[in-house]
BALOBA-1460 file (C-alpha; in Angstrom, 3 decimals):
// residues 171
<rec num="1" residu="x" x="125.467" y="17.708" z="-74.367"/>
<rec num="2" residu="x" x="122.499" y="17.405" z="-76.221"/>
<rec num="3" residu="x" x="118.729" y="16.115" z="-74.543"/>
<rec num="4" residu="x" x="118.166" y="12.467" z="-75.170"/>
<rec num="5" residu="x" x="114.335" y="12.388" z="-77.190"/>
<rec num="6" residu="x" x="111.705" y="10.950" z="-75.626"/>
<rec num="7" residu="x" x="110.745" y="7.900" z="-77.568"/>
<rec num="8" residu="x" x="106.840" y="8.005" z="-77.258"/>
<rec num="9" residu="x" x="103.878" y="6.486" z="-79.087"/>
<rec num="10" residu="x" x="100.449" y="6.948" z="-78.385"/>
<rec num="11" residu="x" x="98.997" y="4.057" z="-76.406"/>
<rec num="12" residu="x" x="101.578" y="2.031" z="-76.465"/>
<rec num="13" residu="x" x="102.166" y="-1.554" z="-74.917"/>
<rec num="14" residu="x" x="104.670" y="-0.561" z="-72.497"/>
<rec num="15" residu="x" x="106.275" y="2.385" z="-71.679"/>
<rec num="16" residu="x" x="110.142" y="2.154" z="-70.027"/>
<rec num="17" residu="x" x="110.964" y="4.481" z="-67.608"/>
<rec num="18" residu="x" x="114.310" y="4.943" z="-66.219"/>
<rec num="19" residu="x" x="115.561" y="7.678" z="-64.143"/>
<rec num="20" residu="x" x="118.414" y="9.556" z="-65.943"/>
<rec num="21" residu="x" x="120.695" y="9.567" z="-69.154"/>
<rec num="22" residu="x" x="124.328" y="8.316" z="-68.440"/>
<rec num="23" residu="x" x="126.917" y="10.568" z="-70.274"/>
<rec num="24" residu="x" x="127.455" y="7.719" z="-72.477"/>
<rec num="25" residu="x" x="124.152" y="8.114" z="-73.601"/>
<rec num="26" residu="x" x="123.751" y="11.971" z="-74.064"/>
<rec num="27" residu="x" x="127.019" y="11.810" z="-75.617"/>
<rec num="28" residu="x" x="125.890" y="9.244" z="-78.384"/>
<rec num="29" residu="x" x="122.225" y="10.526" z="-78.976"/>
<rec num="30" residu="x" x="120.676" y="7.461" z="-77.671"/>
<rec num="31" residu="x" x="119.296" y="5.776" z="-74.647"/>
<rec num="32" residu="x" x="121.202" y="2.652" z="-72.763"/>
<rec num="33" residu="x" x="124.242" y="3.480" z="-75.001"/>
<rec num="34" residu="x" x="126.766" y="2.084" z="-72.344"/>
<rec num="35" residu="x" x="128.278" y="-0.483" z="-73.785"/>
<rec num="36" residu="x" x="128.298" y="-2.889" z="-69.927"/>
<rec num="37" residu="x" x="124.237" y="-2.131" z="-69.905"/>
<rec num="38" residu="x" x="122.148" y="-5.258" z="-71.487"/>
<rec num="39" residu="x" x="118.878" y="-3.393" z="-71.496"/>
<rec num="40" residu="x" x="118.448" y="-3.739" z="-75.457"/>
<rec num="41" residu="x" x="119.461" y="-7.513" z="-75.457"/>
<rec num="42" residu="x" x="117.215" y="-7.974" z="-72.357"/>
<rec num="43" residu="x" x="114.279" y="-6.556" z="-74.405"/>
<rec num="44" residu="x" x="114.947" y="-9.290" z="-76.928"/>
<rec num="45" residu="x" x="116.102" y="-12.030" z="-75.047"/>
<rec num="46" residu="x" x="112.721" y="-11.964" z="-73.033"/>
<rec num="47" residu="x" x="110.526" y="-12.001" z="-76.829"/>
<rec num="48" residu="x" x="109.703" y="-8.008" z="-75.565"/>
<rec num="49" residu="x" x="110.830" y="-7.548" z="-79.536"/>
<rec num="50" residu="x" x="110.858" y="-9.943" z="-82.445"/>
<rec num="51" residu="x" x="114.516" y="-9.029" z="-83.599"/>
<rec num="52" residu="x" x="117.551" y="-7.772" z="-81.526"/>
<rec num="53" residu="x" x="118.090" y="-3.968" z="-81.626"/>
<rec num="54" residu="x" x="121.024" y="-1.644" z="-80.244"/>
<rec num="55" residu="x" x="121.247" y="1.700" z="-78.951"/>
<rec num="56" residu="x" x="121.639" y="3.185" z="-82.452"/>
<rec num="57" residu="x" x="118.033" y="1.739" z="-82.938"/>
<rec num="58" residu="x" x="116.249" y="3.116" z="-80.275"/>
<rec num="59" residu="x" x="113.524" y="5.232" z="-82.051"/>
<rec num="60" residu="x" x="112.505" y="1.803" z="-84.116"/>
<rec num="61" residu="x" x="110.728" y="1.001" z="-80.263"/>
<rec num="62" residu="x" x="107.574" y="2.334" z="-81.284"/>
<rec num="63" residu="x" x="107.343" y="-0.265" z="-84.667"/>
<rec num="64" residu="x" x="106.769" y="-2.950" z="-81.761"/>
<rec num="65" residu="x" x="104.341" y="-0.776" z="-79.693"/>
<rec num="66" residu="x" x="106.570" y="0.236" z="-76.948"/>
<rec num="67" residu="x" x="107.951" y="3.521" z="-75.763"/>
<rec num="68" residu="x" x="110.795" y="4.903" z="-73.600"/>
<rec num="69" residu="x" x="111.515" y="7.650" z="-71.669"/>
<rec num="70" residu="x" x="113.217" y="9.380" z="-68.301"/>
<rec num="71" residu="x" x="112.320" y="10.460" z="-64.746"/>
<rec num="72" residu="x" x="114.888" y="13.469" z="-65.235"/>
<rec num="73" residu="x" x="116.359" y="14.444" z="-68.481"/>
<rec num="74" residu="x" x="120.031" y="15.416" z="-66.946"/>
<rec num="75" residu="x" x="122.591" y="13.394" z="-67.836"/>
<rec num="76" residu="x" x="124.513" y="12.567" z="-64.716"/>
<rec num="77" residu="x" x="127.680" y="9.909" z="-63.755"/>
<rec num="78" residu="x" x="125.153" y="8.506" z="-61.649"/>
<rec num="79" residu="x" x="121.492" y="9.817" z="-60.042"/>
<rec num="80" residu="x" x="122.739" y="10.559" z="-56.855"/>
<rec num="81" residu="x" x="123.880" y="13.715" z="-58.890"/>
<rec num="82" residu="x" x="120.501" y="14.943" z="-59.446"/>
<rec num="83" residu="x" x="118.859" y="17.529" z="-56.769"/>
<rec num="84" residu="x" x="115.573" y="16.640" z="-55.215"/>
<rec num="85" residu="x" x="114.017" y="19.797" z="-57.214"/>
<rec num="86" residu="x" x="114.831" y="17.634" z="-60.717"/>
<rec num="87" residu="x" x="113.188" y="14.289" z="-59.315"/>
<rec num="88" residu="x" x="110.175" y="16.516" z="-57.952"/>
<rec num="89" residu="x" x="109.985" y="18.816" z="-61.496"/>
<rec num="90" residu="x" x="110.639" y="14.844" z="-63.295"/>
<rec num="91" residu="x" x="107.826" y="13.528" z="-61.743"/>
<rec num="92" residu="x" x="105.090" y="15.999" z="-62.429"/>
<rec num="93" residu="x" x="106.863" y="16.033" z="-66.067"/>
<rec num="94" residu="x" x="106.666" y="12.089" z="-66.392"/>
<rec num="95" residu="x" x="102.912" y="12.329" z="-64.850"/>
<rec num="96" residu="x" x="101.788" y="14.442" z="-67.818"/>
<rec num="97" residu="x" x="103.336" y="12.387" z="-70.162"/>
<rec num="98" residu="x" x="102.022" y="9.027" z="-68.902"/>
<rec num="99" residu="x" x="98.338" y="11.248" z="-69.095"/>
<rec num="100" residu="x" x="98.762" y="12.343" z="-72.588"/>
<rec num="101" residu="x" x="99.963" y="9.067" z="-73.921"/>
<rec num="102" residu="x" x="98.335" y="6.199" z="-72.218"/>
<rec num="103" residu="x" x="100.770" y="3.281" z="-72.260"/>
<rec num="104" residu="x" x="99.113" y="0.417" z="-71.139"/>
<rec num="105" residu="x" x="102.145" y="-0.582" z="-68.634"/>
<rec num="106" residu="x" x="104.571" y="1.972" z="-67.334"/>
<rec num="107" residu="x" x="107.692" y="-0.428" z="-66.616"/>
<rec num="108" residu="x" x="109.791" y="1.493" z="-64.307"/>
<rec num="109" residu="x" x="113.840" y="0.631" z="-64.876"/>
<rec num="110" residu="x" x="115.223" y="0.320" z="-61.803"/>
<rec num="111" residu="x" x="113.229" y="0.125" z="-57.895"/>
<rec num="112" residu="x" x="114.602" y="2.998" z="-57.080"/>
<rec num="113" residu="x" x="112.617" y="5.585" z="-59.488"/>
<rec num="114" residu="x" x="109.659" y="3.582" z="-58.491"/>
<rec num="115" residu="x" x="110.295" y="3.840" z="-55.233"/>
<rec num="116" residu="x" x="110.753" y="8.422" z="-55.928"/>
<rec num="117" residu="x" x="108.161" y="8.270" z="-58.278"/>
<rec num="118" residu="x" x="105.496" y="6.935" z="-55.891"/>
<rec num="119" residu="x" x="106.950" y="8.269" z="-52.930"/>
<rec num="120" residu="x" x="107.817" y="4.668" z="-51.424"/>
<rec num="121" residu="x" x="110.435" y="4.659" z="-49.009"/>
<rec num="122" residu="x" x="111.023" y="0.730" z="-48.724"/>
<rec num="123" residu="x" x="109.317" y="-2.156" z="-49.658"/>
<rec num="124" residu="x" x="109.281" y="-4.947" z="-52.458"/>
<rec num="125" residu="x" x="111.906" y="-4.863" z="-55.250"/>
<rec num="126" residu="x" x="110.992" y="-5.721" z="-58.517"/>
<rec num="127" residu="x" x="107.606" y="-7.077" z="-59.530"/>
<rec num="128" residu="x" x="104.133" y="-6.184" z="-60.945"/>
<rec num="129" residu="x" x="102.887" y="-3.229" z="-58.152"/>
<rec num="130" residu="x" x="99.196" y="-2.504" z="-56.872"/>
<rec num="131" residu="x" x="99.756" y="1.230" z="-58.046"/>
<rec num="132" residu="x" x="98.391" y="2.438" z="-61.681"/>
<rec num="133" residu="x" x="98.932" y="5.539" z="-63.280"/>
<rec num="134" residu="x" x="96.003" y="7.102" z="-64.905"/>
<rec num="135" residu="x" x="94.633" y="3.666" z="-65.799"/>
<rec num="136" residu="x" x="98.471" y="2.339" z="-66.702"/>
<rec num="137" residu="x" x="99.806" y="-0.796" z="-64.555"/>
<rec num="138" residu="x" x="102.862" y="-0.663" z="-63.040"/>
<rec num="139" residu="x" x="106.082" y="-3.025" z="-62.931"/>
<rec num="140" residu="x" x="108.865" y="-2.526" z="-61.694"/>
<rec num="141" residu="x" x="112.253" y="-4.200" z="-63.769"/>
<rec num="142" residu="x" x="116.014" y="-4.083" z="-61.893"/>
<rec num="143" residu="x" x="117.940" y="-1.491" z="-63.295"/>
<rec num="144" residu="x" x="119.972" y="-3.381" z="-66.046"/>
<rec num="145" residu="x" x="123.327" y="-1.821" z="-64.793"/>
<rec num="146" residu="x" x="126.503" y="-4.232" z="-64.616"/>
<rec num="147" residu="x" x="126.717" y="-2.270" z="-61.440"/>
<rec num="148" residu="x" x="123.551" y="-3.302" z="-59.872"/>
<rec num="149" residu="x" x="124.607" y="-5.541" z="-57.020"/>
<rec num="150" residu="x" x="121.256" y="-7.160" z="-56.064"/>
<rec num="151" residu="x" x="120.975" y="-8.252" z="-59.170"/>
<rec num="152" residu="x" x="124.388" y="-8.867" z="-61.334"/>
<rec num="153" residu="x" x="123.758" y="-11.592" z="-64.016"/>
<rec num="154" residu="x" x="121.810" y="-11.206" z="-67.052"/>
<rec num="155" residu="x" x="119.894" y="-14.424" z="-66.433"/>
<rec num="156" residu="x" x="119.034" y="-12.536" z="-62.777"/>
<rec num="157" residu="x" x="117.784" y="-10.018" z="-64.593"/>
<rec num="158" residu="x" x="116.004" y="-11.840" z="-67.716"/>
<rec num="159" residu="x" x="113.480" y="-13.013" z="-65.728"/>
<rec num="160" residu="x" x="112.186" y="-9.983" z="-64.613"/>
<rec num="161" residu="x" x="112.401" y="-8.728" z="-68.601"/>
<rec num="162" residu="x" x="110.224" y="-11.893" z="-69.050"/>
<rec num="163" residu="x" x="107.631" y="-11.826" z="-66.306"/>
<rec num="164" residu="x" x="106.780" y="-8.175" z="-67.585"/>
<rec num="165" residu="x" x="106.103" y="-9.898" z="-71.010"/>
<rec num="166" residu="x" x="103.614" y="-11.775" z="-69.242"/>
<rec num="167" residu="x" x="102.496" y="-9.208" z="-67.521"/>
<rec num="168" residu="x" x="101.779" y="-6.684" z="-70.298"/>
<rec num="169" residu="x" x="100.282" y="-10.012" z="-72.038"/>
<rec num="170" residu="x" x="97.189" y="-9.603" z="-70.213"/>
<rec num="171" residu="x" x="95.979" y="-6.231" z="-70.622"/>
């Protein structure tokens, strides 16, 4: 399978994070391909873009100022699959990226690469966090998954989507 390409801007608004490629994904060229995973009518239902995009559109996220990339580049089933060497090599990786392009707010995809990235072992869920990352704000969104238990509506998890509009409102 091929590497899923960073989608990266310089300085842009926000700057998704999730941890891994699904298969799906790798296997189609392009990121939050799985067709149960509402991240690209998320963006749009919370006004985080003007128009509603798919998968196949992914590279037009830097046209709205936003950017998109991953923790670990492996695609895996799931990211229990990757080792602790991959998250420890991804985060160093992800750190130089968030240096060299600036994004204004890095909006982690899921608590539980926040939690790895930053070394957290427990604490709040989703939500703006006190941590920045070379000048970048931090929020943390639920991991859009139809599998994500804590939160399994897409109304549960549009108003997180929205709230980090606000949120990147005010830089």
């Amino acid at each position: 399978m091929a590497k899923l390409r960073d989608i990266l801007k310089p300085r842009p608004r926000i700057l998704f994070v999730g941890i891994n490629p699904s298969l799906r994904s790798a296997q189609m060229g392009h990121h939050f391909a799985s067709p149960g995973n509402p991240f690209w009518r998320l963006l749009y239902a919370a006004q985080l873009l003007p128009e509603e995009l798919t998968c196949d559109d992914d590279a037009r996220l830097v046209e709205f100022d936003l950017a998109l990339t991953n923790l670990c580049p492996r695609p895996t089933r799931s990211a229990a699959e990757l080792s602790t060497a991959e998250m420890i090599a991804g985060r160093e990786a992800l750190a130089r990226k968030i240096r060299r392009v600036r994004p204004l707010v890095v909006a982690f995809v899921g608590v539980s690469i926040y939690r790895r990235f930053f070394g957290v072992a427990q604490g709040d869920g989703a939500g703006p966090k006190v941590e920045q990352i070379f000048g970048a704000r931090v929020f943390v969104l639920p991991n859009p998954s139809g599998l994500n238990a804590s939160y399994p509506g897409f109304k549960d998890k549009l108003i997180w989507f929205e709230r980090l509009r606000r949120f990147a409102e005010f830089d």
